[in-house]
mmCIF file as Biopython writes it, N, C-alpha, C and O atoms, coordinates in Angstrom:
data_model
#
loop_
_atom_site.group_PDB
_atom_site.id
_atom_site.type_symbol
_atom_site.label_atom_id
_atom_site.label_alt_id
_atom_site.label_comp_id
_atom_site.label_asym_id
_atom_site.label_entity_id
_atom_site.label_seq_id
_atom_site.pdbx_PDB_ins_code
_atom_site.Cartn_x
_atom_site.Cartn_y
_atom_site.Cartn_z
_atom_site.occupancy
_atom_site.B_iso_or_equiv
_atom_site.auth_seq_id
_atom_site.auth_asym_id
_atom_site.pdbx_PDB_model_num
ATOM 1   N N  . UNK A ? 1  ? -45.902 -8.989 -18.647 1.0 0.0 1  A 1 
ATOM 2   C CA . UNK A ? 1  ? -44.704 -8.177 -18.830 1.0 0.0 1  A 1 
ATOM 3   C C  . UNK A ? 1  ? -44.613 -7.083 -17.762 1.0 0.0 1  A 1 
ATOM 4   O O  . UNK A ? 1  ? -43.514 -6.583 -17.521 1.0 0.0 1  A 1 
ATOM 5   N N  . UNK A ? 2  ? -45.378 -6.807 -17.309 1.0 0.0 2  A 1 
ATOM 6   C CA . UNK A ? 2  ? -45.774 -5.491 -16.581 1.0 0.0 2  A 1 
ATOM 7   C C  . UNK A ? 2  ? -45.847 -6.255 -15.053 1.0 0.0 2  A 1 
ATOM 8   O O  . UNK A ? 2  ? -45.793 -5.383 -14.186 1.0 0.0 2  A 1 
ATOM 9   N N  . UNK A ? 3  ? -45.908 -7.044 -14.715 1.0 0.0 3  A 1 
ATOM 10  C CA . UNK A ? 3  ? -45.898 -7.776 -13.689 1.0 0.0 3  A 1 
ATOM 11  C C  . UNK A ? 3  ? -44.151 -8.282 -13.510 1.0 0.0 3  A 1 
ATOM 12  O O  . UNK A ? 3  ? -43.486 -8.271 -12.474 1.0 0.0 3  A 1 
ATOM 13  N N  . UNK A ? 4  ? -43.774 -8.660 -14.739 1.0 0.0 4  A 1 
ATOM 14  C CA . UNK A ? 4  ? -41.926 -8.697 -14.302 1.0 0.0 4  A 1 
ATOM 15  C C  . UNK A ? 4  ? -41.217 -7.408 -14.385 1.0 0.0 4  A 1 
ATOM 16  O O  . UNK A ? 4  ? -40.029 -7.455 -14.068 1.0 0.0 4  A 1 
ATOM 17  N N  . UNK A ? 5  ? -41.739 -6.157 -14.778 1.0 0.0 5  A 1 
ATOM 18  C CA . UNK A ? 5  ? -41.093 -5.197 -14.511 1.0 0.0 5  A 1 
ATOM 19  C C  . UNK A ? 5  ? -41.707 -4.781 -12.936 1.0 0.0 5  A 1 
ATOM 20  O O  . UNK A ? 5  ? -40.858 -4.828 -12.046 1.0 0.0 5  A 1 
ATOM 21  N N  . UNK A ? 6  ? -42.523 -4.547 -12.696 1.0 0.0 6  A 1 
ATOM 22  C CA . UNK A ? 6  ? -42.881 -4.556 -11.078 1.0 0.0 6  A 1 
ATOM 23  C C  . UNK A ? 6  ? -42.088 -5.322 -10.254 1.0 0.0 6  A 1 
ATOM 24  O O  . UNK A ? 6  ? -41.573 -4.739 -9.300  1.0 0.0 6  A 1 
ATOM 25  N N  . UNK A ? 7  ? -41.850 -6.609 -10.418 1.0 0.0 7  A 1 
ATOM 26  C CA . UNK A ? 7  ? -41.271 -7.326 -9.556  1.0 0.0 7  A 1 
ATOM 27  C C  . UNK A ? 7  ? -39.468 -7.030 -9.651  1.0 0.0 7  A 1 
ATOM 28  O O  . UNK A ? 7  ? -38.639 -7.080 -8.743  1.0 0.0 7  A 1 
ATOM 29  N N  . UNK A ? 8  ? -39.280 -6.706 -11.163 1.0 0.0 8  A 1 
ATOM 30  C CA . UNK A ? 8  ? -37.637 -6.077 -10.510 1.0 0.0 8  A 1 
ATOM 31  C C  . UNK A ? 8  ? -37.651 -5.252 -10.079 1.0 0.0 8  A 1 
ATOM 32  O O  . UNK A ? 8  ? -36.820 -5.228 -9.171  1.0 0.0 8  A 1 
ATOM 33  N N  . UNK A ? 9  ? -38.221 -4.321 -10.187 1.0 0.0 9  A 1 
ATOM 34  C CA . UNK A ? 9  ? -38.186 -3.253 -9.499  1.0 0.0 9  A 1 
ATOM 35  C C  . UNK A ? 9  ? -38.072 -2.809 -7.944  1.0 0.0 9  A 1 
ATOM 36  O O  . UNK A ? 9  ? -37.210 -2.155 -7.356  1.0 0.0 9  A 1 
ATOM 37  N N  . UNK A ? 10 ? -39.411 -3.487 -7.455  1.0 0.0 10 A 1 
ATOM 38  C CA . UNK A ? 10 ? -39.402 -4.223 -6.088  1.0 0.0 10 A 1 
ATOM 39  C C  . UNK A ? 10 ? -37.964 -4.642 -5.670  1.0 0.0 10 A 1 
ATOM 40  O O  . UNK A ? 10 ? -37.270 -3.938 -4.937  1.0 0.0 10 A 1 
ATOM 41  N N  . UNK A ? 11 ? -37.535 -5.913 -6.218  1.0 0.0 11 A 1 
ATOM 42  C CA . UNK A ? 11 ? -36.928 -6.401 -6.046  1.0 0.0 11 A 1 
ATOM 43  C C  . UNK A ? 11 ? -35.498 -5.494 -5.367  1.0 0.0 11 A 1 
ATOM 44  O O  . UNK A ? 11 ? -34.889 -5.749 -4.328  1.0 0.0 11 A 1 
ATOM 45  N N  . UNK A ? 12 ? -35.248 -4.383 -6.361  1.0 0.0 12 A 1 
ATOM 46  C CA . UNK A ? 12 ? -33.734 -4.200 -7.046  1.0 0.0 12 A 1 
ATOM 47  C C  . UNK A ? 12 ? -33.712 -3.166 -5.483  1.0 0.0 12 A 1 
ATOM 48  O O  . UNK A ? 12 ? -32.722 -3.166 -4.752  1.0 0.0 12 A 1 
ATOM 49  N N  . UNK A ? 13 ? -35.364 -2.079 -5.078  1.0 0.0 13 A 1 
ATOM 50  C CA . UNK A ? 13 ? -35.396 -1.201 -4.425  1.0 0.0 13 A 1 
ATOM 51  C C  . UNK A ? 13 ? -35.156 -2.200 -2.940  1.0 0.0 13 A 1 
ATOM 52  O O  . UNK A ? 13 ? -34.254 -1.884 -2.164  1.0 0.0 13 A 1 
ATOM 53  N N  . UNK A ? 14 ? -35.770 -3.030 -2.742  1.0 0.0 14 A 1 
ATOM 54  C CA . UNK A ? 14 ? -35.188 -3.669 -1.425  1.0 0.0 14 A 1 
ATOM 55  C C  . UNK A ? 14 ? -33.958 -3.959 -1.605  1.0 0.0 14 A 1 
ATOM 56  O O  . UNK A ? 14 ? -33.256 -3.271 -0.864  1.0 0.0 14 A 1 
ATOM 57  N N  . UNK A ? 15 ? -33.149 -4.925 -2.490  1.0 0.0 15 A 1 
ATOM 58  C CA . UNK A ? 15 ? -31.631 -4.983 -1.889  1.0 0.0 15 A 1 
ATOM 59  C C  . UNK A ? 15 ? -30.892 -3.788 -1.963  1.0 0.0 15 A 1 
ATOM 60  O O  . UNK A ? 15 ? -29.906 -3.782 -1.226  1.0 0.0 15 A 1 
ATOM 61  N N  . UNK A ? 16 ? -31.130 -2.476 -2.832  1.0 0.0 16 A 1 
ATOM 62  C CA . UNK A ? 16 ? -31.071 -1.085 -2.289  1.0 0.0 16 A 1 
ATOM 63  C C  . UNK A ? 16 ? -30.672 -0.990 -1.109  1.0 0.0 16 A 1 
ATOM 64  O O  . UNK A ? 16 ? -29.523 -1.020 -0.669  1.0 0.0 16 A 1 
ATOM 65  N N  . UNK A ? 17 ? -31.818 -0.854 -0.503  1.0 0.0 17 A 1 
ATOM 66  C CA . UNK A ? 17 ? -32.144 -0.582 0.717   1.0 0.0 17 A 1 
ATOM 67  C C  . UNK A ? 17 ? -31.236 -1.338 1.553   1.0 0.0 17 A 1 
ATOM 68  O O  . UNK A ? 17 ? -30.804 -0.687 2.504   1.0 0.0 17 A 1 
ATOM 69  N N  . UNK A ? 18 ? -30.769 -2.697 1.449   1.0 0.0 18 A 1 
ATOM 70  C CA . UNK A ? 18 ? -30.432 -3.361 2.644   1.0 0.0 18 A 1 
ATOM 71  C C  . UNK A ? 18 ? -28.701 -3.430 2.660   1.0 0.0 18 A 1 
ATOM 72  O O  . UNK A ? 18 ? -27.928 -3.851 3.521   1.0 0.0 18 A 1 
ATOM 73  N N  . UNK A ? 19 ? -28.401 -2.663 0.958   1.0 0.0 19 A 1 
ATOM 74  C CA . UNK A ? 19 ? -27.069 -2.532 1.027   1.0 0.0 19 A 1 
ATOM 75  C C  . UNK A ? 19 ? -26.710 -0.963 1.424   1.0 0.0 19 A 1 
ATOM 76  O O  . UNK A ? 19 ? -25.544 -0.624 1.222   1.0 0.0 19 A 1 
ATOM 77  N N  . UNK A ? 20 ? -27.438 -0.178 1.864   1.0 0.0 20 A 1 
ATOM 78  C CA . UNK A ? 20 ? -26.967 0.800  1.933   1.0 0.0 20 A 1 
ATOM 79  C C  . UNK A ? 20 ? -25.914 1.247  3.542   1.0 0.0 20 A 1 
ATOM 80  O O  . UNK A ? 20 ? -25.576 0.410  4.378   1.0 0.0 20 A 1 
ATOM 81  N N  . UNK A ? 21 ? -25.671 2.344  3.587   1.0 0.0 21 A 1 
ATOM 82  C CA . UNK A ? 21 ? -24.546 2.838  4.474   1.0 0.0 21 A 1 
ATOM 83  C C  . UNK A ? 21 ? -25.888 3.426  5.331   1.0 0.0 21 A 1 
ATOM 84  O O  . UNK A ? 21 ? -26.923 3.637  4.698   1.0 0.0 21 A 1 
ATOM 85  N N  . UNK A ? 22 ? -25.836 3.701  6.887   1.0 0.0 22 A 1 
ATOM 86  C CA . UNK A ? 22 ? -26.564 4.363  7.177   1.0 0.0 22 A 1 
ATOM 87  C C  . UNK A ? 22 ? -25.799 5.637  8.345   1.0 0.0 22 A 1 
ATOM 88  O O  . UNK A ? 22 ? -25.380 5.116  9.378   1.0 0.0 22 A 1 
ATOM 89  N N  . UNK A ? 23 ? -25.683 6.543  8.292   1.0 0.0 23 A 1 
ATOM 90  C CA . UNK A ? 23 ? -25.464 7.160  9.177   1.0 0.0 23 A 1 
ATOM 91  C C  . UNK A ? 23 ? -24.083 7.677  9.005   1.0 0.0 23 A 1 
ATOM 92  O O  . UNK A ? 23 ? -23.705 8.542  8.215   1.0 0.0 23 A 1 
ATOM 93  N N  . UNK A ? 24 ? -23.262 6.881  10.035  1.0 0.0 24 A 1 
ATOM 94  C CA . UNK A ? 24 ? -21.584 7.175  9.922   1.0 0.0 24 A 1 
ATOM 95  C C  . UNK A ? 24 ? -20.934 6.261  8.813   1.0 0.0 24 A 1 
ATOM 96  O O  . UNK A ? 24 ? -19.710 6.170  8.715   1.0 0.0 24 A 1 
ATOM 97  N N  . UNK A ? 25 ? -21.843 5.556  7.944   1.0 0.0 25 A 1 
ATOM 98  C CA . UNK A ? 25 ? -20.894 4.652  6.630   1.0 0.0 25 A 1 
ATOM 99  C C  . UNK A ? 25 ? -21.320 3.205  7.356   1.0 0.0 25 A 1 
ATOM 100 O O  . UNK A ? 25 ? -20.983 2.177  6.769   1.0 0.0 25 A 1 
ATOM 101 N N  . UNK A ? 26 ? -21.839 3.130  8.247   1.0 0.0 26 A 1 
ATOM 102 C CA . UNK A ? 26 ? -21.883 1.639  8.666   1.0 0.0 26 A 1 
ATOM 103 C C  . UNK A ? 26 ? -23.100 1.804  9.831   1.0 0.0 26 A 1 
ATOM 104 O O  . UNK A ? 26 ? -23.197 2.769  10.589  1.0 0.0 26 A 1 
ATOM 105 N N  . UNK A ? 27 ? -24.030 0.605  9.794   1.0 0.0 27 A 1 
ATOM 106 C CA . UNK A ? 27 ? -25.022 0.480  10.551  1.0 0.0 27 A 1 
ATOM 107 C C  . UNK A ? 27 ? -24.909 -0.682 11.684  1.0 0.0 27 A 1 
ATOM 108 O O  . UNK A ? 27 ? -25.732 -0.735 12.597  1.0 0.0 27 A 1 
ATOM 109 N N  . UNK A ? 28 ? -24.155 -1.333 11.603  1.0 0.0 28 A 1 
ATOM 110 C CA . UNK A ? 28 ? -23.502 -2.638 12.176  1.0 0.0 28 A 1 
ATOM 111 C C  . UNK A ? 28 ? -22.347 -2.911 13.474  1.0 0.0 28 A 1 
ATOM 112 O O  . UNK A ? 28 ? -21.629 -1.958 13.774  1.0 0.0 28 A 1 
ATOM 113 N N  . UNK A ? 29 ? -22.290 -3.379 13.743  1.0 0.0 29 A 1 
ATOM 114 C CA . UNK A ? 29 ? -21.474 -3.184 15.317  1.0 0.0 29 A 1 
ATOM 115 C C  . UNK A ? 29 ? -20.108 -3.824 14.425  1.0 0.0 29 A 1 
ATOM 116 O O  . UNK A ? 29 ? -19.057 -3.651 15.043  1.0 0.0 29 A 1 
ATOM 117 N N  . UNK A ? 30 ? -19.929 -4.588 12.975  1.0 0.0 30 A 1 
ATOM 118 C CA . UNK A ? 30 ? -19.147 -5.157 12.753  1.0 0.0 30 A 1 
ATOM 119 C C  . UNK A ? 30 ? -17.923 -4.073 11.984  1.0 0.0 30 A 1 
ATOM 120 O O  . UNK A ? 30 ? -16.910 -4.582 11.505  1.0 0.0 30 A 1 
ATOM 121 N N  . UNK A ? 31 ? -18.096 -2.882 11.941  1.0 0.0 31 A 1 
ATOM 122 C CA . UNK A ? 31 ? -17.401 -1.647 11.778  1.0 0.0 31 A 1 
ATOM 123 C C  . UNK A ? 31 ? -17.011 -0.659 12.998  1.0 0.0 31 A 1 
ATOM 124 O O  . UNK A ? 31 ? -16.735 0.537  12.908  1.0 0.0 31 A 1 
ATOM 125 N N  . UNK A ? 32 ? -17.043 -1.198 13.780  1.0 0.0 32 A 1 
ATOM 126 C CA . UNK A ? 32 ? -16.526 -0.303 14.804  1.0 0.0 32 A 1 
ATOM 127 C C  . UNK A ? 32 ? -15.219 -1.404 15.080  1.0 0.0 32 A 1 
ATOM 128 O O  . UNK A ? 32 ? -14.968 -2.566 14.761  1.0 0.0 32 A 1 
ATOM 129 N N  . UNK A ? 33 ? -14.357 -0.004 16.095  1.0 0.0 33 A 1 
ATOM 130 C CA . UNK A ? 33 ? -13.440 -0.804 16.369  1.0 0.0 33 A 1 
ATOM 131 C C  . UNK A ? 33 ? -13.116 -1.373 17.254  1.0 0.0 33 A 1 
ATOM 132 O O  . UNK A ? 33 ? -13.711 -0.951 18.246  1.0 0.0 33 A 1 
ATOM 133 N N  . UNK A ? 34 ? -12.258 -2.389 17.543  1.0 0.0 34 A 1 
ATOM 134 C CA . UNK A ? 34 ? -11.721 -3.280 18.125  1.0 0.0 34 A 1 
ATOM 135 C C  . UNK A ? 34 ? -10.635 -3.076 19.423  1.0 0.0 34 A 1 
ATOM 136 O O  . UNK A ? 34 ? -9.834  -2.320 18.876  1.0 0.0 34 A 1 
ATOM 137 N N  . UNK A ? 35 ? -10.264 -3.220 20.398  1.0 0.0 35 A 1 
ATOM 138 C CA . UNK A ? 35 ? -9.454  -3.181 21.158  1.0 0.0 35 A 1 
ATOM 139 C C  . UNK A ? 35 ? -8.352  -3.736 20.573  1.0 0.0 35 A 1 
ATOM 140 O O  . UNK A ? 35 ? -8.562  -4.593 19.715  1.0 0.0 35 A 1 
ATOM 141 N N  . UNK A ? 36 ? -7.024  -3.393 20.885  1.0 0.0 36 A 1 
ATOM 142 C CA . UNK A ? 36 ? -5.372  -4.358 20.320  1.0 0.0 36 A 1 
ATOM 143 C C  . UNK A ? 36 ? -4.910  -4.289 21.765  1.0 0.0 36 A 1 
ATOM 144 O O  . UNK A ? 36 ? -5.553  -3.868 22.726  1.0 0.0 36 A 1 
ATOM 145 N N  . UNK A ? 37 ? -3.608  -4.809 21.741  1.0 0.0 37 A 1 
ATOM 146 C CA . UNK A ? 37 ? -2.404  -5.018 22.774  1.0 0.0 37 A 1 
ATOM 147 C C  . UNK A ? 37 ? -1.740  -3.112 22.627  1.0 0.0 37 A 1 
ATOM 148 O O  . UNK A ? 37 ? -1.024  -2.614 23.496  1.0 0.0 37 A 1 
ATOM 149 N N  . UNK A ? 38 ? -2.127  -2.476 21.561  1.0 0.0 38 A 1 
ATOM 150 C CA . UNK A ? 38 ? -1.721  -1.551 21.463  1.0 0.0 38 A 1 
ATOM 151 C C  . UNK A ? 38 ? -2.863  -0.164 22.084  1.0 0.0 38 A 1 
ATOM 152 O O  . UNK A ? 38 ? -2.494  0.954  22.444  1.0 0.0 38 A 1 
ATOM 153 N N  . UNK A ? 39 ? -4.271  -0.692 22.047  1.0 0.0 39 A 1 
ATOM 154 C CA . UNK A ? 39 ? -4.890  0.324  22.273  1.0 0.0 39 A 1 
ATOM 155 C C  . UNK A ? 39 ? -6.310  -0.148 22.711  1.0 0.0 39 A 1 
ATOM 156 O O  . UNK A ? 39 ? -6.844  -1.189 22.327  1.0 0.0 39 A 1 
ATOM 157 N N  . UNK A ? 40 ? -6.716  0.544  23.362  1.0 0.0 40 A 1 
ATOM 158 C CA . UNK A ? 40 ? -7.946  -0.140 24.356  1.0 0.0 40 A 1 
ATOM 159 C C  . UNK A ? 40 ? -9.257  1.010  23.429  1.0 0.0 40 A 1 
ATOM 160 O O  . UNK A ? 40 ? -9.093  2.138  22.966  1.0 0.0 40 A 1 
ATOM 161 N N  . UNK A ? 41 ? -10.040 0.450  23.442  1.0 0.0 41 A 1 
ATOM 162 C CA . UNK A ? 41 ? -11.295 1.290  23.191  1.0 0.0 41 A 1 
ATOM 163 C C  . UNK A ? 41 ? -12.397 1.564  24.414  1.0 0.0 41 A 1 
ATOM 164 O O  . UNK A ? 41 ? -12.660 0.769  25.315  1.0 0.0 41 A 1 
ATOM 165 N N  . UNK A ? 42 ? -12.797 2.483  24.279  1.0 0.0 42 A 1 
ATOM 166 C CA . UNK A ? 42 ? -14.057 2.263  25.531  1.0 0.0 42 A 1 
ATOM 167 C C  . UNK A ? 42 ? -15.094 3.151  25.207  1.0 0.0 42 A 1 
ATOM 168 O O  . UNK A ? 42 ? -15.085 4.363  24.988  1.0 0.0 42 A 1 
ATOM 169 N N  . UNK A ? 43 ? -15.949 2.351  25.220  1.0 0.0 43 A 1 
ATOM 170 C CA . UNK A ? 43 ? -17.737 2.827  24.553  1.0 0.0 43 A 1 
ATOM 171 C C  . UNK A ? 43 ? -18.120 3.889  25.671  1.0 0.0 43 A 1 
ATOM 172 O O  . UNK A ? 43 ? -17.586 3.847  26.780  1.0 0.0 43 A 1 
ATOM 173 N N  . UNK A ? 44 ? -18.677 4.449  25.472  1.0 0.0 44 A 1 
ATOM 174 C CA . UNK A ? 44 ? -19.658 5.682  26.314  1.0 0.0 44 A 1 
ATOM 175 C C  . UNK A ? 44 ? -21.058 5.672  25.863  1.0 0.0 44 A 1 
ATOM 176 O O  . UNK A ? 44 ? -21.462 5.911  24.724  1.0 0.0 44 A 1 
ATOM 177 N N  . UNK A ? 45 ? -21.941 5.276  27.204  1.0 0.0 45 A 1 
ATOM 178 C CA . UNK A ? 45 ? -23.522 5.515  26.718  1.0 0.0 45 A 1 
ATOM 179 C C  . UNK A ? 45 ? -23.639 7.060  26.507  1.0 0.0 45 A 1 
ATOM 180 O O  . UNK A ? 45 ? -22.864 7.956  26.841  1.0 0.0 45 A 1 
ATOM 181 N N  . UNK A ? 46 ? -24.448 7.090  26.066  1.0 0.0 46 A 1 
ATOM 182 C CA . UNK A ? 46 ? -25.174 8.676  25.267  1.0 0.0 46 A 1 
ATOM 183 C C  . UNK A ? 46 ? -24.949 9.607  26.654  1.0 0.0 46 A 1 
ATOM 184 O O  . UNK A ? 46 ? -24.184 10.566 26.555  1.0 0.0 46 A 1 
ATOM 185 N N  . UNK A ? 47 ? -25.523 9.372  27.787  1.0 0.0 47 A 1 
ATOM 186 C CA . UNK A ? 47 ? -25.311 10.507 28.408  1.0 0.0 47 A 1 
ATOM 187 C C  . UNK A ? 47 ? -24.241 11.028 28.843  1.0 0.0 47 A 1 
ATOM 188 O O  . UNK A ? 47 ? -24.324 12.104 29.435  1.0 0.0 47 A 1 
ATOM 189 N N  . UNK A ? 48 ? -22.844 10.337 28.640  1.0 0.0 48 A 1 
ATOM 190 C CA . UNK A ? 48 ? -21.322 10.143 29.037  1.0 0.0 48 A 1 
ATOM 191 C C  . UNK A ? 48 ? -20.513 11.103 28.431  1.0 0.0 48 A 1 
ATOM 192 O O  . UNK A ? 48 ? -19.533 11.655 28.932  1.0 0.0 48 A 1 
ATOM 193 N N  . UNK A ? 49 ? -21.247 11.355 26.709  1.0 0.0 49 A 1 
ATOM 194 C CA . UNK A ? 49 ? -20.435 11.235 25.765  1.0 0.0 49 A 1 
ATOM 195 C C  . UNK A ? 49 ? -20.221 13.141 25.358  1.0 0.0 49 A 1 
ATOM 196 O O  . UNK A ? 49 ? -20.992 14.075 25.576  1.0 0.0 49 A 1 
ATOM 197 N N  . UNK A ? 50 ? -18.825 13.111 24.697  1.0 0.0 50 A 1 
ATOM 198 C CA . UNK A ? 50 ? -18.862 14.540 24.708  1.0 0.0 50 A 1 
ATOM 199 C C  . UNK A ? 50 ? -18.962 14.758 22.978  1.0 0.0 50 A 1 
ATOM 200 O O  . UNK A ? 50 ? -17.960 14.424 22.345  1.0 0.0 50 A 1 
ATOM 201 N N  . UNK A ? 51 ? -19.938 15.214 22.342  1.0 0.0 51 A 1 
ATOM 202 C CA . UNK A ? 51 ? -20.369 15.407 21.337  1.0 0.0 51 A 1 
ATOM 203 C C  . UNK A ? 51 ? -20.913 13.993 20.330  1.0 0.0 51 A 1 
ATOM 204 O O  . UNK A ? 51 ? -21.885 13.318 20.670  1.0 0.0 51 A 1 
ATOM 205 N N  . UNK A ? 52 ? -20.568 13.870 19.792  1.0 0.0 52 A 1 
ATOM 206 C CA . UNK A ? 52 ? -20.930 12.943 18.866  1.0 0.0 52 A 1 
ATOM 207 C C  . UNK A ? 52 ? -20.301 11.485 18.073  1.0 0.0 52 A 1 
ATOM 208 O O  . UNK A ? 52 ? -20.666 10.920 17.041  1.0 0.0 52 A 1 
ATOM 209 N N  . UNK A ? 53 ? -19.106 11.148 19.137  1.0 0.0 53 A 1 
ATOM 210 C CA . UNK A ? 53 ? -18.295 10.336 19.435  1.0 0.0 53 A 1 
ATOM 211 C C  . UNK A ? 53 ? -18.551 9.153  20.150  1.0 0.0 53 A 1 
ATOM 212 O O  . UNK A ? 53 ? -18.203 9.541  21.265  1.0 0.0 53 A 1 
ATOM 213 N N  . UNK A ? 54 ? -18.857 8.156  20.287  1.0 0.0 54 A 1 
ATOM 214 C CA . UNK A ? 54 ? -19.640 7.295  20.732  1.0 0.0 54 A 1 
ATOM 215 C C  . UNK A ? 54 ? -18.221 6.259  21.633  1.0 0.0 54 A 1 
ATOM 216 O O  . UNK A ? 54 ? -18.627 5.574  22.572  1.0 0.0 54 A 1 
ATOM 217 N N  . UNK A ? 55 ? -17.059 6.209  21.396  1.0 0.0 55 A 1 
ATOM 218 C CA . UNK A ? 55 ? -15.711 5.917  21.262  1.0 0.0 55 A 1 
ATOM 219 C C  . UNK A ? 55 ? -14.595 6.606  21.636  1.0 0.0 55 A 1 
ATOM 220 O O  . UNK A ? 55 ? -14.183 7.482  20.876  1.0 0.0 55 A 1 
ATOM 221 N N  . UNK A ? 56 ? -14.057 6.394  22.600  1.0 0.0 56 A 1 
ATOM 222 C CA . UNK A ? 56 ? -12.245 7.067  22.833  1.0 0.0 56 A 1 
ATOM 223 C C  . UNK A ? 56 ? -11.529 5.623  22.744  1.0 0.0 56 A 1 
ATOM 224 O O  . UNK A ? 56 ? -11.763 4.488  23.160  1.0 0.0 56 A 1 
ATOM 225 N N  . UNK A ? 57 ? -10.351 6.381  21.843  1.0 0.0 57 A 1 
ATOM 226 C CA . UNK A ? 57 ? -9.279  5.335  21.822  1.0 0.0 57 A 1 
ATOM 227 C C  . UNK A ? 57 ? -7.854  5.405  22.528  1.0 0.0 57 A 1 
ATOM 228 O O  . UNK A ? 57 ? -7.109  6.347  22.257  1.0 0.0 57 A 1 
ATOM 229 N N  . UNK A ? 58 ? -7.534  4.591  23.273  1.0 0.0 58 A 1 
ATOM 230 C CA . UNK A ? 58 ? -6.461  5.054  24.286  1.0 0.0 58 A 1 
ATOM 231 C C  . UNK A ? 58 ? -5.358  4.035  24.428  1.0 0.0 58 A 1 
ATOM 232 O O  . UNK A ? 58 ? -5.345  2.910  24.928  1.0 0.0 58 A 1 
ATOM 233 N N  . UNK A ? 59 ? -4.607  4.636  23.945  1.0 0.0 59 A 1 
ATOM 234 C CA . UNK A ? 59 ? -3.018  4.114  24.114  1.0 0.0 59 A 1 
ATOM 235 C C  . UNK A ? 59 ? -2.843  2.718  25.011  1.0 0.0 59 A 1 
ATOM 236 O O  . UNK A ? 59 ? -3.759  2.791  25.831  1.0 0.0 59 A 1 
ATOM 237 N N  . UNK A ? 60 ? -2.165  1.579  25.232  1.0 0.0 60 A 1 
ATOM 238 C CA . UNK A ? 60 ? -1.843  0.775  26.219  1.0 0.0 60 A 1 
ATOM 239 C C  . UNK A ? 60 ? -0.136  0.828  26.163  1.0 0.0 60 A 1 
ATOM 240 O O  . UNK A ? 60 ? 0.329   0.239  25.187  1.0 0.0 60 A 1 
ATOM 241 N N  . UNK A ? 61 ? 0.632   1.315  26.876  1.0 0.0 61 A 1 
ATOM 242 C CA . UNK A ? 61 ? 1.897   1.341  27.351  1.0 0.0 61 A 1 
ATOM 243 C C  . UNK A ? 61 ? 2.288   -0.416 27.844  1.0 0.0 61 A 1 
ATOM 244 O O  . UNK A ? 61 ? 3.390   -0.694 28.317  1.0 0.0 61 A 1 
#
């Protein structure tokens, strides 16, 4: 009995863990955004960047 409460436990604390948010709400490249016909994105490495913005989003005319 004490061996299946260990193991949910385990269990429940890893998928915890692997569902969580990390940081800005997302740990994943699949939350950032996207370029459109309407607006271009452009990444900045760390030393580029002016505060804590990783991203400018800019208009396409």
């Amino acid at each position: 009995m004490r061996l299946r409460l260990f193991m949910l436990a385990l269990l429940s604390a890893l998928l915890s863990h692997c569902s969580s948010y990390h940081g800005n709400g997302c740990g994943s490249a699949q939350c950032r955004p996207l370029s459109a016909s309407h607006q271009l994105v452009i990444w900045w490495p760390t030393d580029m960047r002016n505060g804590t913005q990783d991203y400018s989003l800019v208009p396409v005319r």
